[in-house]
N, C-alpha and C positions, 0 to 999 in steps of 0.2 A: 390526540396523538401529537407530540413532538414533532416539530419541523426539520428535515437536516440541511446540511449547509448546501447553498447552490441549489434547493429543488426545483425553485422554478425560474433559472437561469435561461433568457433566450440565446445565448453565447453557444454559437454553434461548435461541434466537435476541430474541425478546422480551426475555429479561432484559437480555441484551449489550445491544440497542440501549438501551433505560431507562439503563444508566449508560455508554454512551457519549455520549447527550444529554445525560445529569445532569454526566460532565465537561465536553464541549464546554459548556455554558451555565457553568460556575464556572469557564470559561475566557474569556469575554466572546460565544461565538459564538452567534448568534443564524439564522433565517430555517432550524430544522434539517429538511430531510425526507429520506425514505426511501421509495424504490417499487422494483417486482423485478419480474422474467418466470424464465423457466424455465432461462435463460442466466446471468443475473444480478443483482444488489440492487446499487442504485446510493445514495448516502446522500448529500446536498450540506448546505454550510451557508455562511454567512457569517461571516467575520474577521476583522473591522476594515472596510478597505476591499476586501478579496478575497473574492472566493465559490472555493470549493474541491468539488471532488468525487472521492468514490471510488468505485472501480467493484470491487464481489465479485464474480468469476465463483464461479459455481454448475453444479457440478459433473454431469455426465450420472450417472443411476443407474448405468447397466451401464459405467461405466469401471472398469477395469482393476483399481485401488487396491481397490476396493468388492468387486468380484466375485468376487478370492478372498480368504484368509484373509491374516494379516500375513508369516508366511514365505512364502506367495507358493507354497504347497506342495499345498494341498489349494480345490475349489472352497466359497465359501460357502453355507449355507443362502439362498432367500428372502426369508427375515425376518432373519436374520443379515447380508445384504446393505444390505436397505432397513435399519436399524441404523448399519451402518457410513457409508452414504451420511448420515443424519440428523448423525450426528456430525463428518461431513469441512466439512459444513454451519456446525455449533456451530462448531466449530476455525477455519476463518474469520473469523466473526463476531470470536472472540475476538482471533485477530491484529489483525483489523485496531481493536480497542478496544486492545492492547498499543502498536501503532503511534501510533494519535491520541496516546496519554498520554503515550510516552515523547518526541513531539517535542512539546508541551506544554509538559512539565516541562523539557524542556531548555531551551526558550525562555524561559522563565519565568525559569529559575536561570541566565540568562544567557553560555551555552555556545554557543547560537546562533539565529540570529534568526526570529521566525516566518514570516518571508516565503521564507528560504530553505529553511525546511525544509519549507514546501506547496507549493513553487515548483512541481512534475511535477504537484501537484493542480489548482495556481490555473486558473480559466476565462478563457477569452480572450473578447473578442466573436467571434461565430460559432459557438460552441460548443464548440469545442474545447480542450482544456488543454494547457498549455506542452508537457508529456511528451509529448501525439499530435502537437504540431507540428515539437519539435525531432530527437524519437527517429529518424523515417524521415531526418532527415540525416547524426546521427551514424550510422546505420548503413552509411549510401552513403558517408560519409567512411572509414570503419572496413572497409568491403568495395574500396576501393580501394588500400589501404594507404598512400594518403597521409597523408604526418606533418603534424601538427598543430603549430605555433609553440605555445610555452609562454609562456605572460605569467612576467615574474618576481614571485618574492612581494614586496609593496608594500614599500617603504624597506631592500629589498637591493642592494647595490651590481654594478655590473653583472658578469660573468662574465669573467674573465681573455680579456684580447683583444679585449673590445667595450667601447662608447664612447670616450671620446676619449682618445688616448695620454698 
């Protein structure tokens, strides 16, 4: 089985948050906060004129992943469990600190722009983020199998056959 990045990081959840506010703020963002329940840590901030937010789901103790061992062969201890849970916890944290940075630095290094790469984060009024608003349609588009018209790429000429003879 594949390893993923950060798994067995001992970087406590506190740390991670400390320098992913210490990037967001040497990144201009400002207004940073953090709250969680037993479901999930949710962390918003402001950038520029967008407020953004992510949402970490927090994982159930007794799933699956946790309760046994990594080859999935033998069951874990209880302390060996709660362990494994603290860590799927950490692993998180750290993704989503790998994420903020590398669309940051992409933006920064002028790859691509910061609005489209928090686009699925940005807040709408109402509450909601672009991603909770547009995803249930692509989904109903994508469960019907209706094809989508494809824009062309800007200042491509148009495709054999279309526009004017």
């Amino acid at each position: 089985m594949a390893r993923r990045h950060a798994e067995e990081i001992p970087v406590s959840v506190e740390q991670t948050r400390t320098e992913i506010e210490e990037f967001l703020v040497k990144h201009g963002a400002t207004n940073i906060r953090y709250g969680c329940d037993e479901q999930r840590a949710v962390l918003t901030f402001q950038l520029r004129d967008r407020h953004i937010r992510f949402i970490v789901p927090i994982p159930q103790q007794d799933a699956f992943e946790f309760r046994l061992t990594a080859d999935r062969r033998r069951r874990r201890a209880p302390a060996a469990q709660q362990r494994a849970w603290e860590q799927g916890i950490r692993t998180r944290w750290r993704a989503l600190l790998l994420i903020i940075q590398v669309k940051l630095e992409a933006a920064a290094a002028g790859v691509v722009t910061l609005e489209d790469e928090f686009l699925a984060h940005t807040m709408l009024p109402g509450g909601k983020s672009v991603s909770e608003m547009v995803t249930p349609r692509v989904d109903a588009t994508c469960a019907t199998g209706e094809e989508l018209e494809m824009l062309p790429f800007p200042g491509t000429p148009p495709a054999l056959g279309e526009g004017t003879p």
